[in-house]
C-alpha positions in Angstrom: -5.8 30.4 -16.5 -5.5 28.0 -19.4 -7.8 24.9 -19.4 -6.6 21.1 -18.3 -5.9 19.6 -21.7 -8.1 17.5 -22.9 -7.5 13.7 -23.7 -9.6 11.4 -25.9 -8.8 7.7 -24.3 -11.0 4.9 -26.6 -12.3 2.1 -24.2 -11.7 4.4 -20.8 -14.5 1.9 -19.9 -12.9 -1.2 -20.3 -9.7 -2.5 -19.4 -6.6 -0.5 -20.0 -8.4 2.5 -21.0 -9.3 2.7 -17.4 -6.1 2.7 -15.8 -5.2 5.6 -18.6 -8.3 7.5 -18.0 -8.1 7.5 -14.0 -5.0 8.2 -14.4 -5.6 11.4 -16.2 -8.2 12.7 -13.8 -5.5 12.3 -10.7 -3.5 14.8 -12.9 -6.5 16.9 -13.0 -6.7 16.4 -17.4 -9.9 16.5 -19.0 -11.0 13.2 -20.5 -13.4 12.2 -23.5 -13.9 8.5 -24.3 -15.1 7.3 -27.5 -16.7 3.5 -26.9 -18.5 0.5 -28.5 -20.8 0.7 -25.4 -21.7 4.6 -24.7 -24.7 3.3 -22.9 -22.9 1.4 -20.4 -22.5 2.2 -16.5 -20.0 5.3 -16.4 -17.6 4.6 -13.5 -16.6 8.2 -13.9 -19.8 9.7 -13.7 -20.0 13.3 -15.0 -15.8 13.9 -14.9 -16.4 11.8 -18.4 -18.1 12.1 -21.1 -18.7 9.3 -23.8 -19.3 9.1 -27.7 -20.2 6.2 -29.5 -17.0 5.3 -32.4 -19.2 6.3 -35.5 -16.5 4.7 -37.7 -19.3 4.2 -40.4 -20.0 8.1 -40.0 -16.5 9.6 -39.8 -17.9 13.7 -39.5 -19.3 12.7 -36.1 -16.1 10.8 -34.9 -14.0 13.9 -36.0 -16.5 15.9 -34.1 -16.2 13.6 -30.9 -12.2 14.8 -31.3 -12.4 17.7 -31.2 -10.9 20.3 -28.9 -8.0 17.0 -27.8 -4.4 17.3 -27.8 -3.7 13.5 -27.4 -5.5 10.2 -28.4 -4.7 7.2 -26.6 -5.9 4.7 -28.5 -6.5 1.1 -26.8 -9.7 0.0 -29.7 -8.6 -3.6 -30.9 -10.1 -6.8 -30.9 -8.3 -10.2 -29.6 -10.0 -12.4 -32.4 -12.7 -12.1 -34.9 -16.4 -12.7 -33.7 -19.4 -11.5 -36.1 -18.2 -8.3 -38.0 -15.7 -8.1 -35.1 -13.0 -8.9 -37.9 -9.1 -8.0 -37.6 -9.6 -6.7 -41.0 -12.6 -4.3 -40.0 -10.3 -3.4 -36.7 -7.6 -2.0 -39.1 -10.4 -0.4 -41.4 -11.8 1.5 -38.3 -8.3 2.3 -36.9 -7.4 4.0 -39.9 -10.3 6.1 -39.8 -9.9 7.0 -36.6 -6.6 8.0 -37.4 -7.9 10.3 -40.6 -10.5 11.9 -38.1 -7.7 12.5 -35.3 -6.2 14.2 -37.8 -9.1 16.5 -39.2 -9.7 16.9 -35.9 -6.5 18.7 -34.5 -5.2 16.2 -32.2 -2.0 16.4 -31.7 -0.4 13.3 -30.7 -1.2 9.4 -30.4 -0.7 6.9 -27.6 -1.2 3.8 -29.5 -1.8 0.2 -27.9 -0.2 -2.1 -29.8 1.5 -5.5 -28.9 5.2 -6.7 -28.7 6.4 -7.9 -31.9 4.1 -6.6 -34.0 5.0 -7.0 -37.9 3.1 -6.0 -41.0 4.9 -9.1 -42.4 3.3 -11.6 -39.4 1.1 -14.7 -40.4 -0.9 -14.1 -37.4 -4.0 -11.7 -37.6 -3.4 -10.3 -34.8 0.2 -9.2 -34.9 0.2 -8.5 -38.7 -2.8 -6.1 -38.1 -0.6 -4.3 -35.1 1.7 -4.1 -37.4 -0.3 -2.3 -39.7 -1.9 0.0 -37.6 2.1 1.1 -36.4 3.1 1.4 -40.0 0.2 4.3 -40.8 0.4 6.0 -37.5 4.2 6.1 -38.5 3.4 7.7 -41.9 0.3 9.7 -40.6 2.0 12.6 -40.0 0.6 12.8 -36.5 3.3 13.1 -33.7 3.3 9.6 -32.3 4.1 7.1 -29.2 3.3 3.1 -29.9 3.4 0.9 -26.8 3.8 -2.4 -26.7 2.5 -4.4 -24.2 2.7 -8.0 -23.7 0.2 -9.9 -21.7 -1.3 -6.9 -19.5 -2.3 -8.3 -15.8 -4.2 -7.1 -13.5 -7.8 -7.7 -11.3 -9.4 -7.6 -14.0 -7.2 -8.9 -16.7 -8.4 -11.9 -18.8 -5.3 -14.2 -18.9 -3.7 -14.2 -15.6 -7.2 -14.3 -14.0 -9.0 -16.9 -16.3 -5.5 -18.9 -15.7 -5.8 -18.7 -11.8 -9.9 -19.6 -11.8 -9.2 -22.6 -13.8 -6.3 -24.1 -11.3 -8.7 -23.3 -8.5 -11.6 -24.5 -9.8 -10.3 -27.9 -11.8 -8.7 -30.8 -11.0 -6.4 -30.8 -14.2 -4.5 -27.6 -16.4 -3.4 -28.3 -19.6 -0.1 -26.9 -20.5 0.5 -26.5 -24.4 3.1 -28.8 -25.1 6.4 -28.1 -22.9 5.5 -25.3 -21.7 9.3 -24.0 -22.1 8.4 -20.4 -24.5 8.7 -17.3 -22.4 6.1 -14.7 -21.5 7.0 -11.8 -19.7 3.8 -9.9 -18.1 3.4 -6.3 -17.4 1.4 -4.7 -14.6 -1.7 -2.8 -15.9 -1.0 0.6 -13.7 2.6 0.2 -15.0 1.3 -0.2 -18.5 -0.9 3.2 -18.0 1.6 5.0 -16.5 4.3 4.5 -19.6 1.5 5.4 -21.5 0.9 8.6 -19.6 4.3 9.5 -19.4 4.9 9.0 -23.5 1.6 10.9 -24.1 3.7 14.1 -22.5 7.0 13.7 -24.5 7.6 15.4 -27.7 9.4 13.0 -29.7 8.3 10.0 -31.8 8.7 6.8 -30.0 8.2 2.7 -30.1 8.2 1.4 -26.3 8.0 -1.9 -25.6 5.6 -2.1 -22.2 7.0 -5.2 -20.1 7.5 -6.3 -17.0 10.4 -7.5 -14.6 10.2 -10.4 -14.5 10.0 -13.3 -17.5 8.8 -16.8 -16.6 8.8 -19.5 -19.3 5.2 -21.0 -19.4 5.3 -23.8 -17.3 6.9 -21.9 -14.4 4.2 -19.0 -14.5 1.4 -21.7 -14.5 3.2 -22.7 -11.1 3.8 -20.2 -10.2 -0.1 -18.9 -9.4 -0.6 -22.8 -8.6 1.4 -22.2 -5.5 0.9 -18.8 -4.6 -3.1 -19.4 -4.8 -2.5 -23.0 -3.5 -3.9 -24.9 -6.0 -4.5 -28.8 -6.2 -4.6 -28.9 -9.4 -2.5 -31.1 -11.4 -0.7 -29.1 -14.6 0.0 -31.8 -17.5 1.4 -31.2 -20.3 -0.7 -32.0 -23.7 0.1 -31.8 -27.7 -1.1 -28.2 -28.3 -3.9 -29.2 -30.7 -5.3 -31.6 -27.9 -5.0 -28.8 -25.0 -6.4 -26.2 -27.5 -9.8 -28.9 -27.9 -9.6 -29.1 -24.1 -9.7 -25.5 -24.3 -12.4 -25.2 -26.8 -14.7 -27.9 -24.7 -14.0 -25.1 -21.5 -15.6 -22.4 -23.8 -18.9 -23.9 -24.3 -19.1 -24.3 -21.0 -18.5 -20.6 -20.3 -19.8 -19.5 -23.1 -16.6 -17.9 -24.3 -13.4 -18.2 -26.5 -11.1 -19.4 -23.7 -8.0 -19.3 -26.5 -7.4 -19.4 -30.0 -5.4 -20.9 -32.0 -3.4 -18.2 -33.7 -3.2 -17.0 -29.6 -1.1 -20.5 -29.0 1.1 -19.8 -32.2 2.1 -16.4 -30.6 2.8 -17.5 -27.2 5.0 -20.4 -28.1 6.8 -18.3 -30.8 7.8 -16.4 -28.4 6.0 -13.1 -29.5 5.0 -12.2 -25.7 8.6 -11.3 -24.7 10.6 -8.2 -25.5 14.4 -7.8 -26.3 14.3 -4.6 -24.4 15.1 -3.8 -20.7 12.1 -4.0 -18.7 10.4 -0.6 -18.6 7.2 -2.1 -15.7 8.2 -2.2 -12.4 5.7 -4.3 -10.5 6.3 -8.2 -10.5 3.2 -10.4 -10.5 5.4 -13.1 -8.2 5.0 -9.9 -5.5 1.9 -9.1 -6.7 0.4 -12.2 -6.5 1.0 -12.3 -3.0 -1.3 -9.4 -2.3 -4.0 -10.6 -4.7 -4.2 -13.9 -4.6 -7.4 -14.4 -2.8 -8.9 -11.1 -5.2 -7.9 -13.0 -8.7 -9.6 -15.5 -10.0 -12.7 -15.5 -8.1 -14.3 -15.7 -11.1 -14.0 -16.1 -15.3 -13.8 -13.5 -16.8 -15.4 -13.6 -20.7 -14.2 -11.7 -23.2 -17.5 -12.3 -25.0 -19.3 -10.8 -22.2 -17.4 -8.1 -21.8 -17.4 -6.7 -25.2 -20.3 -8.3 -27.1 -23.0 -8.7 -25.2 -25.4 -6.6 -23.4 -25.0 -5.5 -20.1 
C-alpha cells in the first residue's frame, strides 16, 4: 500500500496554517511544517513534524521539502516590523519557491489576498501581487487563494473589533464607514484550499464569504449580537487611525496601519466573484459571541515575541 502523501503547510502553527494542517490529518495525509517558531508548543504533537524556514540557507529548506507533493504556503507578514519587511517577505517567498522546486514538490496552495496587483501602491497587495506573478511563471503547477479578512476564534480583526466594543465606551469608525468588506470563515477558507490542493489544473480563487456588509453595518453588527454599549462614531480616518495608534501602546501592538485603512476603504477586501465560503459570521456570531473577544489578540505577540 502506497504512503499518505505528504504536505508541507508553512505556519501549521499559526492561524490559517492550522485549519489546513488539521484538516489534512482528518484525511489521514502526512504533514511537515516549516515555521519561524520550530520551538514553539506543537498542538499536533508527534503526527507533525517542524523545520525552521532556513531562507538564509536554502540547501536545508530544499531538504525540509523534500519527499512533498503540495506546499501550501500561508508565510506573509501584515506590516513591516524589524527585518520583518514586505520586501524581505517577497525575497524569502521566492526562495521558497526555487527550493519547492529543487525539491520535487509538485503543486502550490498559495495564500494570497483579494485584489492583489503587482501594480498596487500598497506594500502589501503589491507584494501579493508579486508573489502570484512568480508562482505563475515558476513552472510549478499552481492554486492562488484569495482571501479577504479571514475570521475565526482566533482571528485578529473580527476579534480585536469585538474586544474593543466590549471593553470601551467609544469605536471609532474611519470616516463613513460605507466601503464594503466581505469576511470569509477560516474552516471555509481551509477547506477551498484543501480542495484546490487536489485539483490538477492551474487556478486563481478568490476565498470569500456570503455575506458582504459595508463597514459601518459589520461594526454593528457584532455591537448587537455581543450587546455592546459602546457608542460607534464616526472620525476623519487620520484622527481614528491616531486613536488607533494611542490603543497600540496600550497593548503593546500595531492595532492598524495606515496602508491597512487605504485597502479597506478602497475597497480591496471584497471580491467580484460569487461567494465560494459558506458560513456567515451574522450566524456565526450567534454561536460565538460569548467565545470572541474575550481578549486582544496581538499580532506582535503572536509572531515576534517569545513564548
Amino acid at each position: 500500500m502506497d504512503a499518505p502523501a505528504l504536505n508541507v503547510v508553512t505556519g501549521a502553527f499559526g492561524y490559517t496554517g492550522k485549519y489546513i494542517t488539521r484538516r489534512l490529518l482528518v484525511m489521514g495525509e502526512r504533514v511537515r511544517t516549516i515555521t519561524g517558531h520550530p520551538d514553539r508548543p506543537n498542538p499536533f504533537g508527534k503526527q507533525v513534524s517542524a523545520f525552521p524556514f532556513n531562507f538564509d540557507r536554502p540547501d536545508e529548506l530544499t531538504k525540509s521539502l523534500q519527499g512533498a507533493t503540495t506546499l501550501y504556503n500561508t508565510y506573509w507578514v501584515r506590516f513591516s516590523h524589524g527585518q520583518a519587511t514586505f520586501d524581505n517577505a517577497v525575497k524569502n517567498t521566492l526562495t521558497l519557491l526555487k527550493s519547492a522546486g529543487n525539491a520535487g514538490v509538485r503543486r502550490i496552495v498559495h495564500v494570497s489576498i483579494t485584489n492583489a496587483s503587482a501594480e498596487s501602491s500598497l506594500p502589501y497587495f503589491k507584494g501579493k501581487g508579486l508573489l502570484e506573478e512568480a508562482i505563475i511563471d515558476s513552472g510549478l503547477s499552481y492554486a492562488i487563494i484569495r482571501p479577504t479578512v479571514i475570521f475565526g476564534i482566533e482571528d485578529i480583526l473580527i476579534n480585536n473589533i469585538t474586544w474593543i466594543l466590549k471593553n470601551y465606551p467609544l469605536f471609532a469608525v474611519f470616516g463613513a464607514g460605507n466601503y464594503q468588506i466581505q469576511p470569509v470563515y477560516v474552516e471555509d477558507m481551509a477547506g477551498i484550499a484543501v480542495s484546490a490542493a487536489h485539483k490538477h489544473e492551474n487556478m486563481i480563487i478568490d476565498a470569500v464569504g456570503p455575506e458582504i456588509y459595508t463597514y459601518n453595518e459589520l461594526v454593528r453588527l457584532i455591537a448587537r449580537k455581543v450587546r455592546s454599549r459602546a457608542r460607534i462614531v464616526h472620525l476623519k480616518p487620520g484622527l481614528a487611525y491616531l486613536m488607533g495608534k494611542i490603543l497600540g501602546l496600550l497593548v503593546k501592538d500595531v492595532t492598524v496601519t495606515r496602508d491597512e485603512i487605504e485597502g479597506l476603504m478602497s475597497g480591496l477586501l471584497v471580491s467580484k466573484g460569487e461567494p465560494t465560503g459558506q458560513t456567515r459570521l451574522s450566524e456565526w456570531l450567534d454561536q460565538n459571541a460569548g467565545a470572541i473577544g474575550t481578549g486582544y489578540a496581538s499580532e506582535l505577540a503572536r509572531h515576534y515575541r517569545r513564548s
